[in-house]
GUSE-963876 format. One record per atom (N, C-alpha, C): residue number from 1; residue in one letter; atom name; x, y, z. Coordinates in steps of 0.1 Angstrom, whole numbers, plus 2048, in hexadecimal, padded with zeros to 3 digits. Layout:
<rs>
+-----+----+----+-----+-----+-----+
|   i | aa | at |   x |   y |   z |
+-----+----+----+-----+-----+-----+
| NUM |  A | CA |   X |   Y |   Z |
...
+-----+----+----+-----+-----+-----+
</rs>
This chain:
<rs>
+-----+----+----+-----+-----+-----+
|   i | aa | at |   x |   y |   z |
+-----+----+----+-----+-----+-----+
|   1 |  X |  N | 2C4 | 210 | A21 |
|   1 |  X | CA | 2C2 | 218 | A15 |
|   1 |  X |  C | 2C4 | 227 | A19 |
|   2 |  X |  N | 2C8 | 22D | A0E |
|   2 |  X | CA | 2CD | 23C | A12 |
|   2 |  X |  C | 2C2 | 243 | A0B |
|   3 |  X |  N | 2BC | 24B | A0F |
|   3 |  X | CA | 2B0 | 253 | A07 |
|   3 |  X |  C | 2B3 | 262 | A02 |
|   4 |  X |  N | 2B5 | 265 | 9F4 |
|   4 |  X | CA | 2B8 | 26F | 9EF |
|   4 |  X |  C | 2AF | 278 | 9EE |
|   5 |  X |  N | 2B3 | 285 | 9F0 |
|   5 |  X | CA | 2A7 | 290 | 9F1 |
|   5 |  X |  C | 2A5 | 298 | 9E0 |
|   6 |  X |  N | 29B | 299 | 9DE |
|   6 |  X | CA | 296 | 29A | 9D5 |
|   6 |  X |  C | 297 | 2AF | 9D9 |
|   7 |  X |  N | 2A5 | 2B6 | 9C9 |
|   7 |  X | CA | 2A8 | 2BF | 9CA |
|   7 |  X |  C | 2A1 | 2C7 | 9C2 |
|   8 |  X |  N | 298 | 2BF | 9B9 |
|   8 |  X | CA | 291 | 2C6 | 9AF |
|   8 |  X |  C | 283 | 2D0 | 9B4 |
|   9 |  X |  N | 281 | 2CB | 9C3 |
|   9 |  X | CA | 277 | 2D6 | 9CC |
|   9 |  X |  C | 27E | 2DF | 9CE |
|  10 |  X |  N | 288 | 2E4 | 9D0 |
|  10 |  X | CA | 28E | 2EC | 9D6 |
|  10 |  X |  C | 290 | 2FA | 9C9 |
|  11 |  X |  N | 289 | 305 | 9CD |
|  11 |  X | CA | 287 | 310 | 9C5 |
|  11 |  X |  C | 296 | 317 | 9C4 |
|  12 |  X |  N | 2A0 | 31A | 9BB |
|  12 |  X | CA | 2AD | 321 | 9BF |
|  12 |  X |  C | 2AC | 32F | 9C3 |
|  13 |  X |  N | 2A0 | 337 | 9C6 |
|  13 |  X | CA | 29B | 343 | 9CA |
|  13 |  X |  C | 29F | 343 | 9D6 |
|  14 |  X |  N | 297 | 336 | 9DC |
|  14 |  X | CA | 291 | 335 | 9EC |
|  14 |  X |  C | 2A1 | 32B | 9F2 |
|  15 |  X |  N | 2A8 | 325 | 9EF |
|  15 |  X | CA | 2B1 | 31F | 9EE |
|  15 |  X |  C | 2BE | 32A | 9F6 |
|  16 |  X |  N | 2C5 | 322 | A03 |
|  16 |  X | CA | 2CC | 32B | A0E |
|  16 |  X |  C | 2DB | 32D | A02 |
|  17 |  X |  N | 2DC | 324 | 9F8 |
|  17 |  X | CA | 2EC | 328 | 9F2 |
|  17 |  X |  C | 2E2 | 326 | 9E2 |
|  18 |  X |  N | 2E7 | 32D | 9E0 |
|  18 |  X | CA | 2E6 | 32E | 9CF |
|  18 |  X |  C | 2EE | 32F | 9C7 |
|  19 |  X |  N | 2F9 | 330 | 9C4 |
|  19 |  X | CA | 307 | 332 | 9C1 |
|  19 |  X |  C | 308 | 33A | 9C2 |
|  20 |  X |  N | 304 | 341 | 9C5 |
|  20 |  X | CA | 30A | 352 | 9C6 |
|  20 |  X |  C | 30F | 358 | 9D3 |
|  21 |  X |  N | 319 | 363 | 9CF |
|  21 |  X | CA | 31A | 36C | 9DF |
|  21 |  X |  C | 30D | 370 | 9E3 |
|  22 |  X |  N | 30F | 374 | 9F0 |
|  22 |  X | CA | 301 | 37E | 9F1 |
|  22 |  X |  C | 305 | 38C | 9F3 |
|  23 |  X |  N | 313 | 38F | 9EF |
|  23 |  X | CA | 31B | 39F | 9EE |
|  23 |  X |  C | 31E | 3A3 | 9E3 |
|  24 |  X |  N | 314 | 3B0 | 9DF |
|  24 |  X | CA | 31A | 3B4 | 9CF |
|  24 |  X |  C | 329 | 3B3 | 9CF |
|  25 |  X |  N | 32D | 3AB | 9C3 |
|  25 |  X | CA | 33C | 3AD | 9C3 |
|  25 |  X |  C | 342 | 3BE | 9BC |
|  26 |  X |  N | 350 | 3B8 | 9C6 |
|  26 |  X | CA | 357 | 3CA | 9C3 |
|  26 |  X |  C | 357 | 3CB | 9B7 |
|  27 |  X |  N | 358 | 3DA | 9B0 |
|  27 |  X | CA | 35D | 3DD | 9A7 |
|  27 |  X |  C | 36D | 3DC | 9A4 |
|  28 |  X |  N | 375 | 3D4 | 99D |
|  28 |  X | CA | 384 | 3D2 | 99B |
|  28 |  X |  C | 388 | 3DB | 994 |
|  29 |  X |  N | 394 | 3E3 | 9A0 |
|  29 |  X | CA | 399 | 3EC | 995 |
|  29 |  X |  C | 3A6 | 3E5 | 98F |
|  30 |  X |  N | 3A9 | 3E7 | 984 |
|  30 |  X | CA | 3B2 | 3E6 | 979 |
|  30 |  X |  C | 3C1 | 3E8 | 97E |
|  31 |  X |  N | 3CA | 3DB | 985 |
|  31 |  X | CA | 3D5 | 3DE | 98A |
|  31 |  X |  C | 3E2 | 3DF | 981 |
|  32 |  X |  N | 3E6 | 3EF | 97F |
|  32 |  X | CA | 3F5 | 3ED | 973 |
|  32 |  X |  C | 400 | 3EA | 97A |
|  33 |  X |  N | 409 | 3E2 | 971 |
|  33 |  X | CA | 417 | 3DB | 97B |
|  33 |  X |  C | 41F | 3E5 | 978 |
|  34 |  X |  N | 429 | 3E1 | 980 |
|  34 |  X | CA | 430 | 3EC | 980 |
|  34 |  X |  C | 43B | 3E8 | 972 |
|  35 |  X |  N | 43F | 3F2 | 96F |
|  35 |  X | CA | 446 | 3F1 | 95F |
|  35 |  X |  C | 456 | 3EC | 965 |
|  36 |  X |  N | 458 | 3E4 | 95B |
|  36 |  X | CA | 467 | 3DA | 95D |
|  36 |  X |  C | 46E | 3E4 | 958 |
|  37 |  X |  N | 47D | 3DF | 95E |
|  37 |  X | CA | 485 | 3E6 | 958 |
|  37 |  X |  C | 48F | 3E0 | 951 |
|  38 |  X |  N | 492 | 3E5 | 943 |
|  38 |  X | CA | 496 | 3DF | 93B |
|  38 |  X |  C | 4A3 | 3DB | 93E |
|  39 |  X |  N | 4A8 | 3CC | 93D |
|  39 |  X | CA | 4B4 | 3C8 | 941 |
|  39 |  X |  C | 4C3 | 3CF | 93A |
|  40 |  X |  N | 4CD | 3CB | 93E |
|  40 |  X | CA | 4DB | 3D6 | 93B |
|  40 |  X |  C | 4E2 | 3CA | 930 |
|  41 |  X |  N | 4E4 | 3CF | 924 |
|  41 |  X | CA | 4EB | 3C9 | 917 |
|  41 |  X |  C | 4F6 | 3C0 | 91D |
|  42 |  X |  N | 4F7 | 3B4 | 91A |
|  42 |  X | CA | 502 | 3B1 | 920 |
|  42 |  X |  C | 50C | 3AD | 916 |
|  43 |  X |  N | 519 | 3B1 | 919 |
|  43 |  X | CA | 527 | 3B6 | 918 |
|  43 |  X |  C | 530 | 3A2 | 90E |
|  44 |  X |  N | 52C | 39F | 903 |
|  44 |  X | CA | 531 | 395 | 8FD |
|  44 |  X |  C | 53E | 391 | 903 |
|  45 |  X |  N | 546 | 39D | 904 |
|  45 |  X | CA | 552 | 39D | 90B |
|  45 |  X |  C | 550 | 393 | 91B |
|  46 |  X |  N | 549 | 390 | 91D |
|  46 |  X | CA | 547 | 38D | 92B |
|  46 |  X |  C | 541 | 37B | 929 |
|  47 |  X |  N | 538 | 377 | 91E |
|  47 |  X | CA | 538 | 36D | 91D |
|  47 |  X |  C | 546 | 361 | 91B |
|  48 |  X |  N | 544 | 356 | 922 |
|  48 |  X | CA | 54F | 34E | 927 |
|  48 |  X |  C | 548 | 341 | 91B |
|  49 |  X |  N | 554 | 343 | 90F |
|  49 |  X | CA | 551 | 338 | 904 |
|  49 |  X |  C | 55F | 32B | 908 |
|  50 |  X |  N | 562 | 32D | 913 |
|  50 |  X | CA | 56B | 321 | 914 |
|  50 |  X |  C | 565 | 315 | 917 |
|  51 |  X |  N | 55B | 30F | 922 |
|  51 |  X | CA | 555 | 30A | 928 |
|  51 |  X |  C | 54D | 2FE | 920 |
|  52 |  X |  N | 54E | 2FF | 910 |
|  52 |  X | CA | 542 | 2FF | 904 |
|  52 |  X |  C | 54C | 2ED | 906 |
|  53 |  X |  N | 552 | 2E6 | 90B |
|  53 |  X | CA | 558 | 2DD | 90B |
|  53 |  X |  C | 54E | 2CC | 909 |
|  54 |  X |  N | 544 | 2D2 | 911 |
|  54 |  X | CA | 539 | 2C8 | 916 |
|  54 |  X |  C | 530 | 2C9 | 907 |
|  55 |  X |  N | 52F | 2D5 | 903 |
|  55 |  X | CA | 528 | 2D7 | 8F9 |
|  55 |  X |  C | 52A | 2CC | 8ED |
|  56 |  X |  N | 537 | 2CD | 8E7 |
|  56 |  X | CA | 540 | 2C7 | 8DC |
|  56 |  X |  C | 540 | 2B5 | 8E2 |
|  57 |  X |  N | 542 | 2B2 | 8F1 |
|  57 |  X | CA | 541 | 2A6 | 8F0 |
|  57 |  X |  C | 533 | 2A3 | 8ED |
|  58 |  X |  N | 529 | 2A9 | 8F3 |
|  58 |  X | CA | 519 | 2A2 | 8F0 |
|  58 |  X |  C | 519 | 29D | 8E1 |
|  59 |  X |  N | 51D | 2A6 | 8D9 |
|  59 |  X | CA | 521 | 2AB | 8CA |
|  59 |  X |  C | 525 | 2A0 | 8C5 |
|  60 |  X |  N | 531 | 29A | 8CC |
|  60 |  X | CA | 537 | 28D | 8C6 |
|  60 |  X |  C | 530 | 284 | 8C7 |
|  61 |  X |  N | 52A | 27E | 8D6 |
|  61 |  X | CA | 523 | 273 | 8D7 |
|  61 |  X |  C | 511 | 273 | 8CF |
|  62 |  X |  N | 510 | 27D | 8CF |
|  62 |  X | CA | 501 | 284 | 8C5 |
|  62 |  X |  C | 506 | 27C | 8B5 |
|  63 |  X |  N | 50F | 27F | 8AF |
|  63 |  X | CA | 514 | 27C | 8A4 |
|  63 |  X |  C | 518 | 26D | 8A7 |
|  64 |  X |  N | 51C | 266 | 8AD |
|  64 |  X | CA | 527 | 25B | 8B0 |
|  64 |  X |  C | 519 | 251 | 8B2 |
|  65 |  X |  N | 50F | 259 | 8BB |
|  65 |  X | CA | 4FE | 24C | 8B7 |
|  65 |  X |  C | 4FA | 24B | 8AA |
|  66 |  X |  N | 4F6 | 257 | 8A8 |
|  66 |  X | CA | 4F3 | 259 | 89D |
|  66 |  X |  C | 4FA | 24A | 88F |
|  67 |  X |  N | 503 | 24E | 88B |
|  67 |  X | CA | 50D | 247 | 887 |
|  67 |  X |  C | 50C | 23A | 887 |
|  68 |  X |  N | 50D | 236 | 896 |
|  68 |  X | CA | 508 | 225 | 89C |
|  68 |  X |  C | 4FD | 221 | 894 |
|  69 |  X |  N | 4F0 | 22C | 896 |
|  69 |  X | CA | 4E8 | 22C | 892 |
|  69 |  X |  C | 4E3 | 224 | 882 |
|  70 |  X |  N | 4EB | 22F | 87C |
|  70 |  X | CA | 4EC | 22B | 86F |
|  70 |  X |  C | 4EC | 223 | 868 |
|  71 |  X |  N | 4FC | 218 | 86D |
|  71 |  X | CA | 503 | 20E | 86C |
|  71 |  X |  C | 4FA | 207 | 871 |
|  72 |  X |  N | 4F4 | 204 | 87A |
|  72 |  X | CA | 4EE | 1F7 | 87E |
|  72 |  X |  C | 4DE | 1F7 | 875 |
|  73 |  X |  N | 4D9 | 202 | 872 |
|  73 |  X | CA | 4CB | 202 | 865 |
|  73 |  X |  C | 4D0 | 1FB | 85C |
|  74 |  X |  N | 4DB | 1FF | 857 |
|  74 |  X | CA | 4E8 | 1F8 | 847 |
|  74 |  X |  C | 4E5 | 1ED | 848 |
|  75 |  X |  N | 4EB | 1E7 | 854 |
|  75 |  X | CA | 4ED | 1D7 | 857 |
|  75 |  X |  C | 4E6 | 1CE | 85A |
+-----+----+----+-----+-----+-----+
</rs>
């Protein structure tokens, strides 16, 4: 048998940890970030709308479930 010690004698005054530090804590000073810089407009001319290929197929098979979908609730 394991014999449990009875914590309720123990005064948290007299007690070696008490939750506490035993060092006033520092005073925190208030750290400001450093300010961002606002990013550079970017140029429409420069976006690449060709690529959108992948887009239009999701588009079809998105519609083409859908659809399946439908038909098979009907029936």
């Amino acid at each position: 048998m394991t014999q449990i010690p009875d914590l309720g004698a123990i005064d948290a005054k007299q007690s070696s940890f008490s939750g506490g530090s035993r060092y006033a804590p520092r005073p925190s000073q208030p750290r400001s970030a450093p300010p961002v810089p606002e990013p550079e407009p970017l140029d429409p001319a420069l976006i690449n709308r060709r690529d959108n290929s992948f887009l239009w197929l999701a588009l079809v098979f998105l519609l083409a479930g859908l659809a399946w979908l439908g038909l098979a609730q009907g029936a």
